[in-house]
Every structure is written in C-alpha cells, then in structure tokens.
One Martini backbone bead per residue (centre of mass of N, CA, C, O) as a GRO file, in nm:
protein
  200
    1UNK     BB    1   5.053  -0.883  -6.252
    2UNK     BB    2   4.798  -0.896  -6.102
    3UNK     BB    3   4.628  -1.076  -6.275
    4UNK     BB    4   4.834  -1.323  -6.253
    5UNK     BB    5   4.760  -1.349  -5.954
    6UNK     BB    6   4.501  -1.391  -5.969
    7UNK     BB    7   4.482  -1.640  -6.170
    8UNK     BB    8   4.652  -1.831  -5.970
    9UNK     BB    9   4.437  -1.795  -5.703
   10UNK     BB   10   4.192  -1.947  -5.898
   11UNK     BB   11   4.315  -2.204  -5.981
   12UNK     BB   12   4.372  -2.283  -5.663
   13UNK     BB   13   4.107  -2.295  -5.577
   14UNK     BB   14   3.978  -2.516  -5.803
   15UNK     BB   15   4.132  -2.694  -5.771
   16UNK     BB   16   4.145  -2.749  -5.414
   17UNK     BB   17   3.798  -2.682  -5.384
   18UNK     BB   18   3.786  -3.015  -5.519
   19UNK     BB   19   3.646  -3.336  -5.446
   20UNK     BB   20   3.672  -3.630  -5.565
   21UNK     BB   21   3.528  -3.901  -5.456
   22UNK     BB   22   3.370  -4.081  -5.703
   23UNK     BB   23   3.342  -4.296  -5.982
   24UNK     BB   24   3.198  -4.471  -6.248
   25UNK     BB   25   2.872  -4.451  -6.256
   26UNK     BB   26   2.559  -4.471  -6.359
   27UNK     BB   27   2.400  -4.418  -6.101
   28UNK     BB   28   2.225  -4.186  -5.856
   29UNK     BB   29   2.108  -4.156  -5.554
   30UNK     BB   30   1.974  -4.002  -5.317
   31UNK     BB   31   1.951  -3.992  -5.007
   32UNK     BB   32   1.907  -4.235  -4.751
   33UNK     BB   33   1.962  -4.312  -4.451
   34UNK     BB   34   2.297  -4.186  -4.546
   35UNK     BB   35   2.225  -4.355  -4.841
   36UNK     BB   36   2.334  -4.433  -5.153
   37UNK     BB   37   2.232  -4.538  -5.463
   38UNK     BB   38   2.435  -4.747  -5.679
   39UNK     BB   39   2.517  -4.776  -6.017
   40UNK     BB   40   2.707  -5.104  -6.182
   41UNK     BB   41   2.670  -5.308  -6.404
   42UNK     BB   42   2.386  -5.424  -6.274
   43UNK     BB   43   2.476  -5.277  -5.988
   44UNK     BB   44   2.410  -5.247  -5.654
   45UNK     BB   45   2.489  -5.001  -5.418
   46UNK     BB   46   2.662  -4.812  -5.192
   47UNK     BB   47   2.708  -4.490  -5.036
   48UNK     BB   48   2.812  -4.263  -4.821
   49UNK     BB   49   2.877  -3.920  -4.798
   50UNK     BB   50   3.210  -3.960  -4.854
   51UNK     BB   51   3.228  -4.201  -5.077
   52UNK     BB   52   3.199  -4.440  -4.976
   53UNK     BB   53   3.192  -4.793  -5.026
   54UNK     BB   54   3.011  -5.002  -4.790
   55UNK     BB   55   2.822  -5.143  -5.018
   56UNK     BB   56   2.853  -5.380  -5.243
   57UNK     BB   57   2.803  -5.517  -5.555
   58UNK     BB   58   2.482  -5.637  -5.638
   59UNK     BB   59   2.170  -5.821  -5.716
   60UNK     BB   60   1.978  -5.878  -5.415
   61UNK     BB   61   1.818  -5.667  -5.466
   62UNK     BB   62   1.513  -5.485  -5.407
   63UNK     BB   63   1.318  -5.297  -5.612
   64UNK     BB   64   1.202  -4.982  -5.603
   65UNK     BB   65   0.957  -4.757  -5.707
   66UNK     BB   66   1.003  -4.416  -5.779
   67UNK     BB   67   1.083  -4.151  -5.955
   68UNK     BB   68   1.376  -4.293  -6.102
   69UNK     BB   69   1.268  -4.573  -6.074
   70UNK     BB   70   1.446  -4.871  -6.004
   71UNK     BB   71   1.568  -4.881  -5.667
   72UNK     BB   72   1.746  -4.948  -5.365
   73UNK     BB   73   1.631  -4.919  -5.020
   74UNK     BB   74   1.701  -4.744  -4.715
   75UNK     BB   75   1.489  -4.832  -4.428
   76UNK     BB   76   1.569  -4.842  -4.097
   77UNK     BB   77   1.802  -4.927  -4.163
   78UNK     BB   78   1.691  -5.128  -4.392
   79UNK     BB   79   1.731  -5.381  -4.678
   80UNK     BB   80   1.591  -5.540  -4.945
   81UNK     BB   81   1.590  -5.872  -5.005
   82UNK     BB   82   1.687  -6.170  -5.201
   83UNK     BB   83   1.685  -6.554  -5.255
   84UNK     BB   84   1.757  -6.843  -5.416
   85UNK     BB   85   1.503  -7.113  -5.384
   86UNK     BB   86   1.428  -7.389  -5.591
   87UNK     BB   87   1.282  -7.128  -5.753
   88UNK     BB   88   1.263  -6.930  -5.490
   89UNK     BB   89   1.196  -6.649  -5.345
   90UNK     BB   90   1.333  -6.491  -5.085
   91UNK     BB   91   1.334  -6.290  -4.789
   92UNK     BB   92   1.487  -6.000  -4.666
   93UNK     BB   93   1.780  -5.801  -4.437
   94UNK     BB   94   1.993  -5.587  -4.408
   95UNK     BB   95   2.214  -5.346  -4.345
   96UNK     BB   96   2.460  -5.088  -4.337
   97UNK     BB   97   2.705  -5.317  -4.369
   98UNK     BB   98   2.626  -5.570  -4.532
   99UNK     BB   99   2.396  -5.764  -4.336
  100UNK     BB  100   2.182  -6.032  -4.265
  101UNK     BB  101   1.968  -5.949  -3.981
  102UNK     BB  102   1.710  -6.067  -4.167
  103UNK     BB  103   1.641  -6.336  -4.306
  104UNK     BB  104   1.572  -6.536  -4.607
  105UNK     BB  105   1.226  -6.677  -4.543
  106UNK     BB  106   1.040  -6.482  -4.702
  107UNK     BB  107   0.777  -6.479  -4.992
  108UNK     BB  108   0.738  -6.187  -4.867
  109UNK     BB  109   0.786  -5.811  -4.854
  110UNK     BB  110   0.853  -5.487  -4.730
  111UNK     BB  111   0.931  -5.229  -4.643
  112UNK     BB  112   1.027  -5.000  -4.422
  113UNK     BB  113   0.785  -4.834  -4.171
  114UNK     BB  114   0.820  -4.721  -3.895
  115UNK     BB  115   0.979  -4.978  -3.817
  116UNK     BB  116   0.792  -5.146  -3.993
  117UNK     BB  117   0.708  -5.498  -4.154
  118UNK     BB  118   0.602  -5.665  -4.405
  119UNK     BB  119   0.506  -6.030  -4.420
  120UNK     BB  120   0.518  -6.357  -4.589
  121UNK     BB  121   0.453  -6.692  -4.461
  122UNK     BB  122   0.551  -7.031  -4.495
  123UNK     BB  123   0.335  -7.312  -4.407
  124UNK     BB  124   0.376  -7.663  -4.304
  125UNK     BB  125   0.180  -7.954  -4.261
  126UNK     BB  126   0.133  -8.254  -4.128
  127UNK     BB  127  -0.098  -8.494  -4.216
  128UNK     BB  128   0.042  -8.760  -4.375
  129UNK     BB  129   0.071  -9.075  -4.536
  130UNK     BB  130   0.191  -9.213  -4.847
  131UNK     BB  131   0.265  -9.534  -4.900
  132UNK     BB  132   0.320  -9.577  -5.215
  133UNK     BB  133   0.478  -9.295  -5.246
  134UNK     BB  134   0.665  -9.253  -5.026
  135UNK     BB  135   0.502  -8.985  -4.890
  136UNK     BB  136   0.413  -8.689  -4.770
  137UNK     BB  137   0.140  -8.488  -4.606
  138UNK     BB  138   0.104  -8.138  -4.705
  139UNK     BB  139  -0.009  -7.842  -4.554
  140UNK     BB  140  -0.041  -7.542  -4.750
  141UNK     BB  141   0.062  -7.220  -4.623
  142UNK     BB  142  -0.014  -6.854  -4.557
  143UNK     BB  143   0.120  -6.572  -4.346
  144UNK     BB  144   0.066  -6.240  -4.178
  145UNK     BB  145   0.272  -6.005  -4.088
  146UNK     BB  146   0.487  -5.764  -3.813
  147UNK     BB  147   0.792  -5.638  -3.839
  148UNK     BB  148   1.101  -5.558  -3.698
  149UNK     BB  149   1.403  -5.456  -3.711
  150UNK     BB  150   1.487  -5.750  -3.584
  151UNK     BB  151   1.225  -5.940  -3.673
  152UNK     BB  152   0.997  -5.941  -3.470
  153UNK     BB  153   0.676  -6.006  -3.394
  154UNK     BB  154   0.428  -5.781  -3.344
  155UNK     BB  155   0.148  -5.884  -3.582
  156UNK     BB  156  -0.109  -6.079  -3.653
  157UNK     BB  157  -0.306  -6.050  -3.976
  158UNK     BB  158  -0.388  -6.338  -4.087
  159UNK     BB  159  -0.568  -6.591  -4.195
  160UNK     BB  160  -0.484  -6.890  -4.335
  161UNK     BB  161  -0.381  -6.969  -4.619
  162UNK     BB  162  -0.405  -7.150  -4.889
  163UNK     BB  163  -0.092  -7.276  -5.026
  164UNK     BB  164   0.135  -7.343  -5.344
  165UNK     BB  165   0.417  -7.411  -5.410
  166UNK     BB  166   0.552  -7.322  -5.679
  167UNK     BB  167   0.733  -7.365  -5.948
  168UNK     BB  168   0.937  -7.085  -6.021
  169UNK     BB  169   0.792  -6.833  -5.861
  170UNK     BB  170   1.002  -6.570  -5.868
  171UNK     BB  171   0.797  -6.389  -6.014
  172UNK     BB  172   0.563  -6.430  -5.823
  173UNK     BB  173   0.452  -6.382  -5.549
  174UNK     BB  174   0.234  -6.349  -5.281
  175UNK     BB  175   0.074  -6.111  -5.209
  176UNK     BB  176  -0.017  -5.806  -5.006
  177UNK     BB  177  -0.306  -5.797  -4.787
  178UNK     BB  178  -0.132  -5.513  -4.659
  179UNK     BB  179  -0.146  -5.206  -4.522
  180UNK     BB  180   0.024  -4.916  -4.459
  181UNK     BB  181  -0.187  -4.595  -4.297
  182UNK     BB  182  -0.006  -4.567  -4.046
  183UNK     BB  183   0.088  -4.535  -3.717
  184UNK     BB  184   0.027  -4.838  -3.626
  185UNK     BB  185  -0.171  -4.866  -3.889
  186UNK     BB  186  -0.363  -5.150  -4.074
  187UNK     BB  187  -0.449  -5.290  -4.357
  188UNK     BB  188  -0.677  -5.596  -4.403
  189UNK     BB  189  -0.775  -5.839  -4.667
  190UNK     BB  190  -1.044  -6.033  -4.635
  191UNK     BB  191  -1.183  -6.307  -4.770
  192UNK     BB  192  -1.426  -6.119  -4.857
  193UNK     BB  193  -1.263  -5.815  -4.949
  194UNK     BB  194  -1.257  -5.660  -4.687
  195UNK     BB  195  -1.158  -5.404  -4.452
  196UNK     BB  196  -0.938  -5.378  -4.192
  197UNK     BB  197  -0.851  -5.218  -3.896
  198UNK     BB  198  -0.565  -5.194  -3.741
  199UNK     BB  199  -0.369  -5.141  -3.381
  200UNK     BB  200  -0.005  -5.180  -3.290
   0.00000   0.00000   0.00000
C-alpha cells in the first residue's frame, strides 16, 4: 500500500512539475538581452523567458556568425534587420516588440555594442544635368558614423569615399572600415590604410 501511494504522488509531482513552453522549433539559442532567438522552417523569432514568440518569424533579420552557427540577436535591445530595395539591401533596427525604431536606410551596420553601432551612409550630390540624356549628373559617396540606440549620429568617422551603387549588390555591402575596440574607442582605416583610433 505504501508504495502505491509513493508511486502515485511521484508521478503527480513529475506530471504537475513540469509545464512545457513552446513547441517545434528548429533550433533555439541561449537568451540575450531577455530574449532568445528560435528558428522555424528557415524564419527566424524570437520568445521571452515565459516561452510567449513576442516577436513573430520572419526572414529580415541579419544572421551573426556565432558559436552554433549564424543567427539574429539582440544588443542593448535592438536586432539588425535588412530590407530589399531595387535590388540593394539597406540596414536597420527593430526594438523588442519587432517594430522597426531605426529605419532601414543605411547601406552596411553592425550589431550595437555598449549602446553604439556603426553604420555606413550612401550620399549622392546633383553635380549637373546631361541635356542628351536628359538625366541628373550625380557624384555618389559613402560615409561612416557612430549612432546610438535612438538612431542619432553620436561620431562622424570616415572622410567621404567615392562610391557607385552597383546594381543587385544585396550579396556584399560596402565594408565597415571602423571597429569598437573598447567602450568608447573606435579604430578606423583611414584611406592610406593606416588606423587611427578615436575617442567618442
């Protein structure tokens, strides 16, 4: 009789002890930022610690190379998304409720690190009109900055470089020729190929 009754309140504490979450993920990574990043049929989400998807599967997320492979993540609570336009991805930032707080404008970004990401800016300047073609004569550059989690531009790093929107250029971006190399310190290859490092 003893045993029985051991027996049935074993298996009520292990019924009872044990509530499962979330179900048939692919894959799922370890948390950050509170949130942890799950893949289902090649779309990537995310869910909270209580296992709710706060943010649903989608496909515009950028993948980091990590230790189990490459997928999205959030730093100082903003994840890299991309965005196809005419054939060229431009970057942005969702927050943690998957709305898009820094739009998708910039040409490269980095993930955000002690609250700054780097980013790369496409300018184009009207130099003059083509009577011919009856077309804009425009000089096209790229710039690098520093911005903070809002989007505001906190450093200005890169003296204009010439630069020509190719078309279809989704698979390789412009480079980030800047990296954080502490709190604060950014090192940035300077047109000679030299780094210089700064303060912001």
């Amino acid at each position: 009789m003893k045993n029985s009754v051991c027996l049935i309140v074993c298996m009520c504490v292990s019924y009872f002890g044990f509530c499962q979450l979330a179900t048939d993920f692919d894959e799922i990574l370890p948390f950050n930022d509170d949130l942890a990043a799950v893949k289902k049929d090649h779309q990537w989400g995310f869910i909270s610690k209580k296992g709710d998807l706060v943010i649903d599967f989608r496909n515009d997320f950028v993948l980091t190379k990590g230790e189990k492979g490459f997928s999205p993540e959030f730093n100082d609570k903003r994840c890299l998304i991309k965005r196809l336009k005419n054939g060229v991805y431009f970057y942005g930032f969702i927050n943690e409720q998957g709305n898009e707080i820094i739009p998708a404008t910039y040409l490269n970004a980095s993930n955000f690190e002690n609250g700054y990401a780097l980013v790369v800016v496409h300018l184009q300047d009207s130099i003059g009109y083509n009577k011919v073609l009856k077309k804009a004569l425009r000089n096209s550059k790229i710039e690098e900055y520093i911005i903070d989690t809002s989007g505001e531009i906190i450093k200005y790093l890169e003296n204009p470089i010439n630069y020509t929107l190719p078309k279809n250029s989704h698979e390789n971006p412009p480079k980030l020729r800047s990296k954080f190399i502490a709190p604060h310190r950014v090192a940035v290859l300077k047109k000679d190929m030299k780094w210089d490092i700064y303060e912001f």
